[in-house]
Structures are given as structure tokens and as C-alpha cells.
Jmol script that loads the backbone (N, CA, C; Angstrom):
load data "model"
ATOM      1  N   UNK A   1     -10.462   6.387   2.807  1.00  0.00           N
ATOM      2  CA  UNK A   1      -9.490   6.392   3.868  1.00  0.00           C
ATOM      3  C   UNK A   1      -9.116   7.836   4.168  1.00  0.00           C
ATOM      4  N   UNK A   2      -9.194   8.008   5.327  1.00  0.00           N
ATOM      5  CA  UNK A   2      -8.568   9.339   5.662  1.00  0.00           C
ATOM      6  C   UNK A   2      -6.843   9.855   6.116  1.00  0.00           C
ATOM      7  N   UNK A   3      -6.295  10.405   5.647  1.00  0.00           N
ATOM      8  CA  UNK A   3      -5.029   9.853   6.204  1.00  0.00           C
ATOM      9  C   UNK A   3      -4.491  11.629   5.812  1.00  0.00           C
ATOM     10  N   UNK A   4      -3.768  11.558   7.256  1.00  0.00           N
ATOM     11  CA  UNK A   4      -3.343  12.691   7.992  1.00  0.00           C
ATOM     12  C   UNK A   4      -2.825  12.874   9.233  1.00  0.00           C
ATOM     13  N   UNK A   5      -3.435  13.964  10.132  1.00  0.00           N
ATOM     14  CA  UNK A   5      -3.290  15.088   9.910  1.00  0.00           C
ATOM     15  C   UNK A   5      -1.412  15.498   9.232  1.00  0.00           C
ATOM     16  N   UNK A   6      -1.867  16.502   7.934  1.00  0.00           N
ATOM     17  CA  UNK A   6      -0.401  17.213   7.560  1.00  0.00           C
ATOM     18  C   UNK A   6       0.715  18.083   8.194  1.00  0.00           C
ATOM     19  N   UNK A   7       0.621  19.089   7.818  1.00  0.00           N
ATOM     20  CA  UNK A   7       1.036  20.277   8.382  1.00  0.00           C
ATOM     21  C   UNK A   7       0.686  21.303   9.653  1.00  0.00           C
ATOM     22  N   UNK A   8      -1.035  21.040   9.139  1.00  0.00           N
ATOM     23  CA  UNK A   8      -1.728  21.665  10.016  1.00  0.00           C
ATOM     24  C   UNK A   8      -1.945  20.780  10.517  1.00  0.00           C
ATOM     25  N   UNK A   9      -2.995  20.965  11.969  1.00  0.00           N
ATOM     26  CA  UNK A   9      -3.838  19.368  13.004  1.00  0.00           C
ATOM     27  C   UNK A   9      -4.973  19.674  12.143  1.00  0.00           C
ATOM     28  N   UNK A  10      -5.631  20.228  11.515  1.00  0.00           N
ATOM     29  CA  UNK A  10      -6.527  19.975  10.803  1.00  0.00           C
ATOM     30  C   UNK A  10      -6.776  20.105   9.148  1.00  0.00           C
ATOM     31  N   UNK A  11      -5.660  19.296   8.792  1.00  0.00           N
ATOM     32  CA  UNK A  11      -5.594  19.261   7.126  1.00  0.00           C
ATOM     33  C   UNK A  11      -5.319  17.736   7.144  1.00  0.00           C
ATOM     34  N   UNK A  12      -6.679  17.631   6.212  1.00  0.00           N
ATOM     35  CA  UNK A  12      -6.633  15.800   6.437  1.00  0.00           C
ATOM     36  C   UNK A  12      -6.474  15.842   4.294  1.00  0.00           C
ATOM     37  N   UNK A  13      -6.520  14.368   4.530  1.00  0.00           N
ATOM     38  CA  UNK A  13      -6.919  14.137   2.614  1.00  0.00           C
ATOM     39  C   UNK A  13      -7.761  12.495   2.834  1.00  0.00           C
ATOM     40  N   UNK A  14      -9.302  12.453   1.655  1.00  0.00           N
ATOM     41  CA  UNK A  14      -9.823  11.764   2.091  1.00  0.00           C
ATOM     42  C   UNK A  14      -9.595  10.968   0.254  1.00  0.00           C
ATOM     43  N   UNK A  15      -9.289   9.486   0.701  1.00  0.00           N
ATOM     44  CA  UNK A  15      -9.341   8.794  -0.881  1.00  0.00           C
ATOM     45  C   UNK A  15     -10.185   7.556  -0.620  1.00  0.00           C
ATOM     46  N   UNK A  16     -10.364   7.466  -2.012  1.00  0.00           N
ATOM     47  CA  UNK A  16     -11.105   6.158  -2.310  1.00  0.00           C
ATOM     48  C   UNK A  16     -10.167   5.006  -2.010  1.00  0.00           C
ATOM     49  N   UNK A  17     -11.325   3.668  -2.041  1.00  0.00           N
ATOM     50  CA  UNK A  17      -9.740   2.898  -2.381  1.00  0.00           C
ATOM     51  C   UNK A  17     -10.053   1.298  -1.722  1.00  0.00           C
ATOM     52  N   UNK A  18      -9.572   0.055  -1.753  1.00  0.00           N
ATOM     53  CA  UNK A  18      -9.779  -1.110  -2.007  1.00  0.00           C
ATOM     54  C   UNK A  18      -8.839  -1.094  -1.321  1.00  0.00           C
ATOM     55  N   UNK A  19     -10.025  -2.275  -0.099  1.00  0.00           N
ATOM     56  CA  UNK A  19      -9.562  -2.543   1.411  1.00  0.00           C
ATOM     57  C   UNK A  19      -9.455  -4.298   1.036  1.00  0.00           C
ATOM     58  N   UNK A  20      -8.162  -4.831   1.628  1.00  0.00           N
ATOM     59  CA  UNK A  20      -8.223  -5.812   1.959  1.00  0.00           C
ATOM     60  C   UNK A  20      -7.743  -6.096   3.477  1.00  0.00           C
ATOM     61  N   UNK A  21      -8.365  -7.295   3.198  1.00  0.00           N
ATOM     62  CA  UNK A  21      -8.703  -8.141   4.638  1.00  0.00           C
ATOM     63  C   UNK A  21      -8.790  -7.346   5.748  1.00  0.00           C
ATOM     64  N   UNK A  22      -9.722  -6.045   5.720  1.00  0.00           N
ATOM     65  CA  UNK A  22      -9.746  -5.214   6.658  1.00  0.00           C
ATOM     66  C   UNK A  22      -8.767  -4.572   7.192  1.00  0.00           C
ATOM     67  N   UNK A  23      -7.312  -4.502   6.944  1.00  0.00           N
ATOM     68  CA  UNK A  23      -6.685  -3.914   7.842  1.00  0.00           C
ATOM     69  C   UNK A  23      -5.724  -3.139   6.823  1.00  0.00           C
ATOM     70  N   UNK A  24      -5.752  -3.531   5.663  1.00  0.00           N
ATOM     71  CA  UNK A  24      -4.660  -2.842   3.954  1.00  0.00           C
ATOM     72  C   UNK A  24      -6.062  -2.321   3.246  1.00  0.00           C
ATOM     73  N   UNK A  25      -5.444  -1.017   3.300  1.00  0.00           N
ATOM     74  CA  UNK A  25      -5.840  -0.588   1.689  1.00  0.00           C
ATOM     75  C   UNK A  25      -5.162   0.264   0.496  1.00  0.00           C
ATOM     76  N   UNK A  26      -5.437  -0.097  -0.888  1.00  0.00           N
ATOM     77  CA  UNK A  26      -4.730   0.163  -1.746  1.00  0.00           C
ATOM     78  C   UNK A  26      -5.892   1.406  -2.051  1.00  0.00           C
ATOM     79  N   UNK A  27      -4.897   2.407  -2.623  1.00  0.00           N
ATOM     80  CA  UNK A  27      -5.477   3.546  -3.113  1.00  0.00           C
ATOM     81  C   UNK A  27      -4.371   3.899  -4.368  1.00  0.00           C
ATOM     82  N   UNK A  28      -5.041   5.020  -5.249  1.00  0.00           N
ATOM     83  CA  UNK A  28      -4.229   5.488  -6.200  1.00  0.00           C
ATOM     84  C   UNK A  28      -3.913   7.191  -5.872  1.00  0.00           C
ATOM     85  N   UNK A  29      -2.674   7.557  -5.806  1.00  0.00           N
ATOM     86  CA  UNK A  29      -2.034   8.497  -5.593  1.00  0.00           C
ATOM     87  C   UNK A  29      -1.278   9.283  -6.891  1.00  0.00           C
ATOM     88  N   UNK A  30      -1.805  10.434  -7.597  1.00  0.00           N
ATOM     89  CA  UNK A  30      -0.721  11.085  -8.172  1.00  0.00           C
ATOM     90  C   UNK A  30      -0.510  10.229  -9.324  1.00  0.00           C
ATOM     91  N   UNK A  31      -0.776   8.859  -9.888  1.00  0.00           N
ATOM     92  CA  UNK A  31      -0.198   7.746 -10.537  1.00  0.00           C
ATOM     93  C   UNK A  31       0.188   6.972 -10.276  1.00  0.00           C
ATOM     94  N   UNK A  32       0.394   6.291  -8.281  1.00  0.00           N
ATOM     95  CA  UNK A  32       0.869   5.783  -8.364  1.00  0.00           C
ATOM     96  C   UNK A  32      -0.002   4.466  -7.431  1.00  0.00           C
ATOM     97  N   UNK A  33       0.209   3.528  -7.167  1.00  0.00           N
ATOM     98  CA  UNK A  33      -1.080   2.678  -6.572  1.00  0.00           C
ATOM     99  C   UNK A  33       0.090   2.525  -5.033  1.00  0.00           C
ATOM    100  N   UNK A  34      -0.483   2.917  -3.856  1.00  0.00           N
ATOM    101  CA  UNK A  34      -0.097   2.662  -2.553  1.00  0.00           C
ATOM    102  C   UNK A  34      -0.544   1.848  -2.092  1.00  0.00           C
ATOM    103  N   UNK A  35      -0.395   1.007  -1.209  1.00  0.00           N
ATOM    104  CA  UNK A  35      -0.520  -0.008   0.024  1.00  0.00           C
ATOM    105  C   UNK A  35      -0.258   0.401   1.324  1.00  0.00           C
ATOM    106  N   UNK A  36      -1.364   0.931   2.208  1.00  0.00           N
ATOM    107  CA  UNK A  36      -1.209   1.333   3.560  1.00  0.00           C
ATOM    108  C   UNK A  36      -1.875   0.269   4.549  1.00  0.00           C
ATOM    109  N   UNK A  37      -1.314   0.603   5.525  1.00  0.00           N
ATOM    110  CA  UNK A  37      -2.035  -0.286   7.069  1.00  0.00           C
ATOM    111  C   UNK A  37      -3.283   1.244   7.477  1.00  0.00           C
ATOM    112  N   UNK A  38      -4.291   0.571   7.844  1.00  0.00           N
ATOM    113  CA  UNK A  38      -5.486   1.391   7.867  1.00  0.00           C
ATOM    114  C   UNK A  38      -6.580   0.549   9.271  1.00  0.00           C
ATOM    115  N   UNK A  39      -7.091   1.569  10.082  1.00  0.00           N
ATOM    116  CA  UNK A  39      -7.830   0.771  11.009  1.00  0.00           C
ATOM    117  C   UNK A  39      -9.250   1.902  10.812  1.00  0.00           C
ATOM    118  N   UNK A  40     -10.102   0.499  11.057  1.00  0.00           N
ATOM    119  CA  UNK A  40     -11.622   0.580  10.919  1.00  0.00           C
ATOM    120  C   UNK A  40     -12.066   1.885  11.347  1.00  0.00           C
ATOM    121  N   UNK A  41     -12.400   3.256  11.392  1.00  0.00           N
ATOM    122  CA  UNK A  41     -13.463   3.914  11.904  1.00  0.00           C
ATOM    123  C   UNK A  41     -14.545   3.337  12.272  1.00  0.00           C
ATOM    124  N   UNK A  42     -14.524   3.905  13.639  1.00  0.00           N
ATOM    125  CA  UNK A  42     -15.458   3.262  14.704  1.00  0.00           C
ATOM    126  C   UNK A  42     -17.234   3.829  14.434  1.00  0.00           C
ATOM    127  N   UNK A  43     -18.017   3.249  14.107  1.00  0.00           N
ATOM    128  CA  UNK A  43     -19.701   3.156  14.047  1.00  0.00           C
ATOM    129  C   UNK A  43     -19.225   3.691  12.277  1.00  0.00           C
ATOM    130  N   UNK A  44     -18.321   3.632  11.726  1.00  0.00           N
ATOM    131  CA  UNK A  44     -18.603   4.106  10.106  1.00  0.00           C
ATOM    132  C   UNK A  44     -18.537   2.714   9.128  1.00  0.00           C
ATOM    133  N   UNK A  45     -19.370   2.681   8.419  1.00  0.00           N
ATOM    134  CA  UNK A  45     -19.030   1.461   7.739  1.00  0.00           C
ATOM    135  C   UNK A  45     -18.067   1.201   6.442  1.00  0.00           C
ATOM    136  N   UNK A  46     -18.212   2.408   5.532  1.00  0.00           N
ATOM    137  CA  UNK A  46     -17.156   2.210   5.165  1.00  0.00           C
ATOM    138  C   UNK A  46     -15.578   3.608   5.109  1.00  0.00           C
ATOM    139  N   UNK A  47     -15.549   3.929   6.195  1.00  0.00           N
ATOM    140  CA  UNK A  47     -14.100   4.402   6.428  1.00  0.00           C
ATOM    141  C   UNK A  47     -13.195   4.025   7.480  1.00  0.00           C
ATOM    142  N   UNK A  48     -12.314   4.329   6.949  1.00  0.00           N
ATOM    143  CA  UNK A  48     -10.937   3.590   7.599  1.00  0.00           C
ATOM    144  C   UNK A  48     -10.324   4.612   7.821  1.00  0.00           C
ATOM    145  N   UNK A  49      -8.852   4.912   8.895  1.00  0.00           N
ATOM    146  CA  UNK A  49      -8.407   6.020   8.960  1.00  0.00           C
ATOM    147  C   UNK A  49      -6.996   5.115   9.040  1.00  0.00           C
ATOM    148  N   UNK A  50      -6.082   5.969   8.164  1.00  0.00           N
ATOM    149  CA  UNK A  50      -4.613   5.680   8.125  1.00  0.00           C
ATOM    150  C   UNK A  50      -3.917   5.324   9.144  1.00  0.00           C
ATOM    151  N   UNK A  51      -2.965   3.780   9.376  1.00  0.00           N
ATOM    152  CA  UNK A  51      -2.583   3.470  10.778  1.00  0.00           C
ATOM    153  C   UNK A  51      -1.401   3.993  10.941  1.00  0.00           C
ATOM    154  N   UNK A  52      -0.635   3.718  11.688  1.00  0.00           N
ATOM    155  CA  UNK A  52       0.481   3.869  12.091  1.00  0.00           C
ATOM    156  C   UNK A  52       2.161   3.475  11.413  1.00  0.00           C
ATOM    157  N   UNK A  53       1.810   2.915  10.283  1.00  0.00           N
ATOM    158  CA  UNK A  53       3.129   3.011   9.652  1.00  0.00           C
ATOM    159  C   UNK A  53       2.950   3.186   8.202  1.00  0.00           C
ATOM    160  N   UNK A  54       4.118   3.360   7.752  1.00  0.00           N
ATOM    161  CA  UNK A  54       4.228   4.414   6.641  1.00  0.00           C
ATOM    162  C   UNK A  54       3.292   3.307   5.239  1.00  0.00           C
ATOM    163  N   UNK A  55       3.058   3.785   3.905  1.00  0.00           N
ATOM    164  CA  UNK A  55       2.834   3.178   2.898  1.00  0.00           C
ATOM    165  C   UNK A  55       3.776   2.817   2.302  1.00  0.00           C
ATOM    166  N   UNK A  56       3.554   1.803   1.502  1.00  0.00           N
ATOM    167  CA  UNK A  56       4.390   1.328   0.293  1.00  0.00           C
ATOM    168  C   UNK A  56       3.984   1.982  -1.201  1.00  0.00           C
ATOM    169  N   UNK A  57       4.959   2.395  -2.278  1.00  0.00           N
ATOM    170  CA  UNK A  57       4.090   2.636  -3.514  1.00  0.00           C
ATOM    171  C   UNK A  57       4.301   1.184  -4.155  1.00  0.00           C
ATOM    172  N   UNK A  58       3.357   0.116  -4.738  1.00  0.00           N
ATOM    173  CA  UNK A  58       3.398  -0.860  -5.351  1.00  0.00           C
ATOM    174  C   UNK A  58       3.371  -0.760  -6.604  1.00  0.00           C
ATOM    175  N   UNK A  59       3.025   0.405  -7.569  1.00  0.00           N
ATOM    176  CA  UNK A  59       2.777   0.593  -9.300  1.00  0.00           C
ATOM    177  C   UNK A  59       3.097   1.971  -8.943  1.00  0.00           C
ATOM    178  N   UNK A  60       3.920   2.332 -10.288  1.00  0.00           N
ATOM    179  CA  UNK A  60       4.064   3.856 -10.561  1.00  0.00           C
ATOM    180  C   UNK A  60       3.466   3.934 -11.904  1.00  0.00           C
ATOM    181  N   UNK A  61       2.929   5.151 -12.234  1.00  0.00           N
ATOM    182  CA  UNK A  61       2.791   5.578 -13.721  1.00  0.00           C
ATOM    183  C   UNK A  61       1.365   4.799 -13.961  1.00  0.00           C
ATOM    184  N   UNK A  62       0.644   4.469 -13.106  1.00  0.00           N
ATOM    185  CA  UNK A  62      -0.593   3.605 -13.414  1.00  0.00           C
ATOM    186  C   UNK A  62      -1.897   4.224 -13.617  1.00  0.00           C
ATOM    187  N   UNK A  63      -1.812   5.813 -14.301  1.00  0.00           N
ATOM    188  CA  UNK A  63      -2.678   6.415 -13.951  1.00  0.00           C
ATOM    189  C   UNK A  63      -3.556   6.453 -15.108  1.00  0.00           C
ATOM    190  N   UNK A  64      -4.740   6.025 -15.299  1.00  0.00           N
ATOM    191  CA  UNK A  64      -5.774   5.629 -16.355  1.00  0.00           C
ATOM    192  C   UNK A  64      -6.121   3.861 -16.369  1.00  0.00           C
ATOM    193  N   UNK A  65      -5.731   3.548 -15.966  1.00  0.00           N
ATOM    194  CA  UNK A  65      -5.191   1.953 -15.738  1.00  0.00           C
ATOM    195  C   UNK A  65      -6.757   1.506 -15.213  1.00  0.00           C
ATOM    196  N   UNK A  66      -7.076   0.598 -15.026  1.00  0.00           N
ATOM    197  CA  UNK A  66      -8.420   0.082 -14.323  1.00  0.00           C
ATOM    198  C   UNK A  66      -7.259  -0.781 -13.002  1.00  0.00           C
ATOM    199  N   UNK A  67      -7.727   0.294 -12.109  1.00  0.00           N
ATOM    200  CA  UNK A  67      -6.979  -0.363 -10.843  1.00  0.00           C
ATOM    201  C   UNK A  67      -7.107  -1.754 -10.042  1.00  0.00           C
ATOM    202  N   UNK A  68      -8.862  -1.842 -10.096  1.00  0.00           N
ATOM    203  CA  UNK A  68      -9.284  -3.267  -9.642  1.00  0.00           C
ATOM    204  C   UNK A  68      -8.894  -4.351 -10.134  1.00  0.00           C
ATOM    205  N   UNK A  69      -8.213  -4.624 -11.791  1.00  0.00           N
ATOM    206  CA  UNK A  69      -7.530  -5.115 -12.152  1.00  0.00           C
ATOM    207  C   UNK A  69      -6.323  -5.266 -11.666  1.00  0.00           C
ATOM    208  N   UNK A  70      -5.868  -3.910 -12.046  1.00  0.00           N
ATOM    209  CA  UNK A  70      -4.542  -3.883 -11.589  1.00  0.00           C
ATOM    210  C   UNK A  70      -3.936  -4.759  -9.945  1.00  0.00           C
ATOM    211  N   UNK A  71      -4.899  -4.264  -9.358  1.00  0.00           N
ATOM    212  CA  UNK A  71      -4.350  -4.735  -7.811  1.00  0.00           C
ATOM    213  C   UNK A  71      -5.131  -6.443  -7.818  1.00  0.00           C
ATOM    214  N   UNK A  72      -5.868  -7.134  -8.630  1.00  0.00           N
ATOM    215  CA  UNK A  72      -6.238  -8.302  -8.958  1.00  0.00           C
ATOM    216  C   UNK A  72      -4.561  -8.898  -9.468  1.00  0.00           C
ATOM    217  N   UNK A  73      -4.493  -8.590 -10.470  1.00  0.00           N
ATOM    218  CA  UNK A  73      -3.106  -8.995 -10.770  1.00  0.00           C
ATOM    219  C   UNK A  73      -2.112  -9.314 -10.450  1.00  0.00           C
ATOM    220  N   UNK A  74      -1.671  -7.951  -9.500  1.00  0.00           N
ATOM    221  CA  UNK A  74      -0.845  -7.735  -8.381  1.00  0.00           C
ATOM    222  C   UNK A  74      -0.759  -9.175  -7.376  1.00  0.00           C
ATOM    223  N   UNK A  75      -2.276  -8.921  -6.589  1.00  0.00           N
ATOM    224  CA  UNK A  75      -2.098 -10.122  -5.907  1.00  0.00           C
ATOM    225  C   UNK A  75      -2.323 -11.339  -5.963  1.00  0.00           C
ATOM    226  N   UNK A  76      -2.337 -11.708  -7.254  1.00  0.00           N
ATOM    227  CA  UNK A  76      -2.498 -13.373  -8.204  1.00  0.00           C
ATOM    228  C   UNK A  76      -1.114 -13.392  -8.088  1.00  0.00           C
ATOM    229  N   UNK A  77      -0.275 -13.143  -8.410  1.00  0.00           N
ATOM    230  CA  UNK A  77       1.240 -13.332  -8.960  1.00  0.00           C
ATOM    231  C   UNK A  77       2.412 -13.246  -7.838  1.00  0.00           C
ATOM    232  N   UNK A  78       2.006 -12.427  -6.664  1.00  0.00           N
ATOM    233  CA  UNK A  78       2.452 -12.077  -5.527  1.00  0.00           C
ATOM    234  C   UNK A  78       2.568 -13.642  -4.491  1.00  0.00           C
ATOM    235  N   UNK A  79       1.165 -13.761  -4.879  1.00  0.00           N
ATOM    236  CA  UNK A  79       0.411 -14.947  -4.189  1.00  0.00           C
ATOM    237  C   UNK A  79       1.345 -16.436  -4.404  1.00  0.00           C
ATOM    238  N   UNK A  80       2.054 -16.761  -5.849  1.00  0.00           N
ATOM    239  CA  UNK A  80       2.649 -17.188  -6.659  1.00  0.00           C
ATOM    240  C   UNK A  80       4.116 -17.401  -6.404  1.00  0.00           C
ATOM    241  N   UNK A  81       4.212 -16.668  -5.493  1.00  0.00           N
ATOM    242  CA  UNK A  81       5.976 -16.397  -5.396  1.00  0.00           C
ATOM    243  C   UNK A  81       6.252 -16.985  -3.773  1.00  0.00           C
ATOM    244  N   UNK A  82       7.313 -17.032  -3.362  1.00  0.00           N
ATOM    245  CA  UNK A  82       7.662 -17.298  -2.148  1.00  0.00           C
ATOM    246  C   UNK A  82       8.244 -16.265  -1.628  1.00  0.00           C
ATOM    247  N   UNK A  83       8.614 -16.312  -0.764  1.00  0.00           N
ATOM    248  CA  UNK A  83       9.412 -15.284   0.130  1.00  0.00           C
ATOM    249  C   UNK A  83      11.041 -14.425  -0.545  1.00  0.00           C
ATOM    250  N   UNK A  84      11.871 -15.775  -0.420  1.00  0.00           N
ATOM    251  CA  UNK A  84      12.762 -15.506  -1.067  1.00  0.00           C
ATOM    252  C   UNK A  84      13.091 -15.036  -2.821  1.00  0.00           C
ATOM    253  N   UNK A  85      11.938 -15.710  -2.977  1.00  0.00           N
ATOM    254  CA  UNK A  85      11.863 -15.459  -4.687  1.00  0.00           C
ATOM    255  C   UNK A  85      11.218 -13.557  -4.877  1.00  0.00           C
ATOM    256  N   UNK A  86      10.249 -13.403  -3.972  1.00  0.00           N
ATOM    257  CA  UNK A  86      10.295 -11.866  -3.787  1.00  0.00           C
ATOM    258  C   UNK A  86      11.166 -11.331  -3.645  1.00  0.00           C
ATOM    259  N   UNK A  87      12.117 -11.143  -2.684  1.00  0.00           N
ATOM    260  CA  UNK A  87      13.199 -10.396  -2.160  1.00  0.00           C
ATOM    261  C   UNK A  87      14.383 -10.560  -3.183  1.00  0.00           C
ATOM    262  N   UNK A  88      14.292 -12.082  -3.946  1.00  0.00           N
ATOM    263  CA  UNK A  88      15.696 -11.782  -4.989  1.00  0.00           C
ATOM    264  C   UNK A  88      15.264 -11.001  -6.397  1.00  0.00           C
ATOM    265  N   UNK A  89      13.655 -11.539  -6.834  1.00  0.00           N
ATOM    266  CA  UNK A  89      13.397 -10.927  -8.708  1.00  0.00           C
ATOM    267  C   UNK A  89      12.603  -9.687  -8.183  1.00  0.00           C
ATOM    268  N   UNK A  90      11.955  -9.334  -7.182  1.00  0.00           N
ATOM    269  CA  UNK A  90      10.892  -8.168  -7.195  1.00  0.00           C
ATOM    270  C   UNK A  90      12.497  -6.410  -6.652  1.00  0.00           C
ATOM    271  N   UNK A  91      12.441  -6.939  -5.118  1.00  0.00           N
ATOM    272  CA  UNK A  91      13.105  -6.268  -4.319  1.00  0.00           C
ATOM    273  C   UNK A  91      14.521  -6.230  -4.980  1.00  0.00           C
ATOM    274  N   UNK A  92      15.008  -6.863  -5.363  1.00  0.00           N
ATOM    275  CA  UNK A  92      16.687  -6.831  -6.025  1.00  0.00           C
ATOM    276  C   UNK A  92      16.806  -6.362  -7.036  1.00  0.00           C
ATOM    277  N   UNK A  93      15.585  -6.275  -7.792  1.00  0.00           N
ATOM    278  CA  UNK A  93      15.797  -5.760  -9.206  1.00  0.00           C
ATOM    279  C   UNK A  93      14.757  -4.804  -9.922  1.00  0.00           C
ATOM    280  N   UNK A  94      14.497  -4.051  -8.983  1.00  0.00           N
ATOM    281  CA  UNK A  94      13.424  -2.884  -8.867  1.00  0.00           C
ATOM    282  C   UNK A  94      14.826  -1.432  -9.162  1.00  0.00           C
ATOM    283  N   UNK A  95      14.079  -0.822 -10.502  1.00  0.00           N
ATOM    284  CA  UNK A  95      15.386  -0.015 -10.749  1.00  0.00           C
ATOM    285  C   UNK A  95      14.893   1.467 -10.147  1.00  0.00           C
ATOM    286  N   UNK A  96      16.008   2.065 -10.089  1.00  0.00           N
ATOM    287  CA  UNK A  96      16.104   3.138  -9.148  1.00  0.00           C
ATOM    288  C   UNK A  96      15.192   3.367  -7.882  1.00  0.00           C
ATOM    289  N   UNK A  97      15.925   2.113  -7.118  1.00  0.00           N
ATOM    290  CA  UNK A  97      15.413   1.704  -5.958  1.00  0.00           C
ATOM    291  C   UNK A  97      16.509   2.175  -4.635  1.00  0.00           C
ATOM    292  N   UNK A  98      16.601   2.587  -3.989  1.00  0.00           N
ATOM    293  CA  UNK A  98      17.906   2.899  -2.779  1.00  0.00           C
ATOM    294  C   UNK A  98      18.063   1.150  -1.819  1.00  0.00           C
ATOM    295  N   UNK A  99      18.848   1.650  -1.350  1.00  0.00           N
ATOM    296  CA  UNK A  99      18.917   0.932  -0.121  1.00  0.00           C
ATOM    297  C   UNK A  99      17.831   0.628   0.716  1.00  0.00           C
ATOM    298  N   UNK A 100      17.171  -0.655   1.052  1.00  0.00           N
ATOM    299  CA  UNK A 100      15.765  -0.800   2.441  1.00  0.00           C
ATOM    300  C   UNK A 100      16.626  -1.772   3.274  1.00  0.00           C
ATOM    301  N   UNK A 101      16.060  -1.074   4.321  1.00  0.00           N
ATOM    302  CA  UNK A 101      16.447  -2.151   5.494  1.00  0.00           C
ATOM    303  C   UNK A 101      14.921  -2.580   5.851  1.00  0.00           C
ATOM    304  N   UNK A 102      14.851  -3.978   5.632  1.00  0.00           N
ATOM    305  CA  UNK A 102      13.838  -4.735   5.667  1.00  0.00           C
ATOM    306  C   UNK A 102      13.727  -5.225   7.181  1.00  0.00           C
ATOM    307  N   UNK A 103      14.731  -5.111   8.331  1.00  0.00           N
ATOM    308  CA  UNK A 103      14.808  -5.205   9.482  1.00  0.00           C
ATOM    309  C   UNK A 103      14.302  -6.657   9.849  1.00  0.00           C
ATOM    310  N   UNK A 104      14.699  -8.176   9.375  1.00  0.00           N
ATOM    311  CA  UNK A 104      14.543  -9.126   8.980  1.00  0.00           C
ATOM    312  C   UNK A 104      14.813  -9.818  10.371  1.00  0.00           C
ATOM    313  N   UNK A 105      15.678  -8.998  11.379  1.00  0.00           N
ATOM    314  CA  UNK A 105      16.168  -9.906  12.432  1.00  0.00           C
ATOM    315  C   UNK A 105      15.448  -9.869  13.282  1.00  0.00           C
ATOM    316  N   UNK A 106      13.881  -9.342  13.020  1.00  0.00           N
ATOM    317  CA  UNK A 106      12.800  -9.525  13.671  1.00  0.00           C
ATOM    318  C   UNK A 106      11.973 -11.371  13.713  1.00  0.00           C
ATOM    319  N   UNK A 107      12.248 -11.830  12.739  1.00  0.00           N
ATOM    320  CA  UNK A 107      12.406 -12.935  12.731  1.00  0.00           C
ATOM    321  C   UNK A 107      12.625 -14.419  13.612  1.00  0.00           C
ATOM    322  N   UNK A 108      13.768 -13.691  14.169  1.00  0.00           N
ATOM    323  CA  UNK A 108      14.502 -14.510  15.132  1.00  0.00           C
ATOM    324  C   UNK A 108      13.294 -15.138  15.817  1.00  0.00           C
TER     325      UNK A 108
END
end "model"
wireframe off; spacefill off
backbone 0.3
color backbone group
């Protein structure tokens, strides 16, 4: 995945990283495993270039870890839960977490 431009218009950073359902991919950062929105590069088969809204970090400190596992795991157990049951044991009790506005009244 390519995901950029930084500072400069031409300072990119290029990572490895495990695409699902074509449009997410998880990569490992620094230690920590991210979840971005990513769209296809056009005639490339396998790169993707970073979309338009920000990442999530999903694992911190995961660094040596066998990730394909890791993000196997992840989404067995994820898969497992409901909506609300996320937002009260994952999101509510994630420590040294701030304030998110989950902007929910999109919903409606």
C-alpha cells in the first residue's frame, strides 16, 4: 500500500500488508497493526493506494507477533460480537483511550 503524500508532494511510504475484501488493509506500523480504507491501483495487481479517511490502530505492541494470525483472530472474535456488545466491552473499556465521536446519527 502506498500511503501519502507527507510533508513533501513527493514523500510517499510503501508497506506490505493484508487486504481484505478489497477495499481494507491491515498493515503493521512501528508495532502496531492498522486498519486503513485503501483503493485498487489502476492496471497494478497487487497495489493499493491509501483512501481517503484516516486509519484505525487495532493491536499495539504486536511487534514480532505472526500477524496473519494475529489479524485471523482479530476477525474470528470481532465476527462473534454484535454491535452493541463492541461499543460497550471493546470501545468502553479500551484503557487510555480519549473521547471518539463515533458520529452514530448517521444512522438515522
Amino acid at each position: 500500500m502506498v500511503l501519502g503524500p507527507f510533508d513533501e508532494d513527493n514523500q510517499f511510504a510503501l508497506y506490505e500488508g493484508y487486504v481484505l475484501n478489497g477495499r481494507h488493509i491491515f498493515i503493521m506500523d512501528d508495532g502496531q497493526l492498522w486498519l486503513r480504507q485503501v483503493n485498487k491501483a489502476p492496471g497494478l495487481d497487487h497495489l493499493y493506494i491509501d483512501g481517503d479517511s484516516g486509519g484505525l490502530v487495532i493491536a499495539n505492541e504486536v511487534e514480532g507477533m505472526d500477524t496473519r494470525v494475529l489479524i485471523e483472530t482479530i476477525i474470528t472474535e470481532l465476527k462473534q460480537m454484535n454491535g452493541l456488545q463492541f461499543l460497550l466491552d471493546i470501545m468502553l473499556w479500551t484503557t487510555d483511550r480519549g473521547d471518539l465521536n463515533l458520529k452514530l446519527e448517521i444512522l438515522r
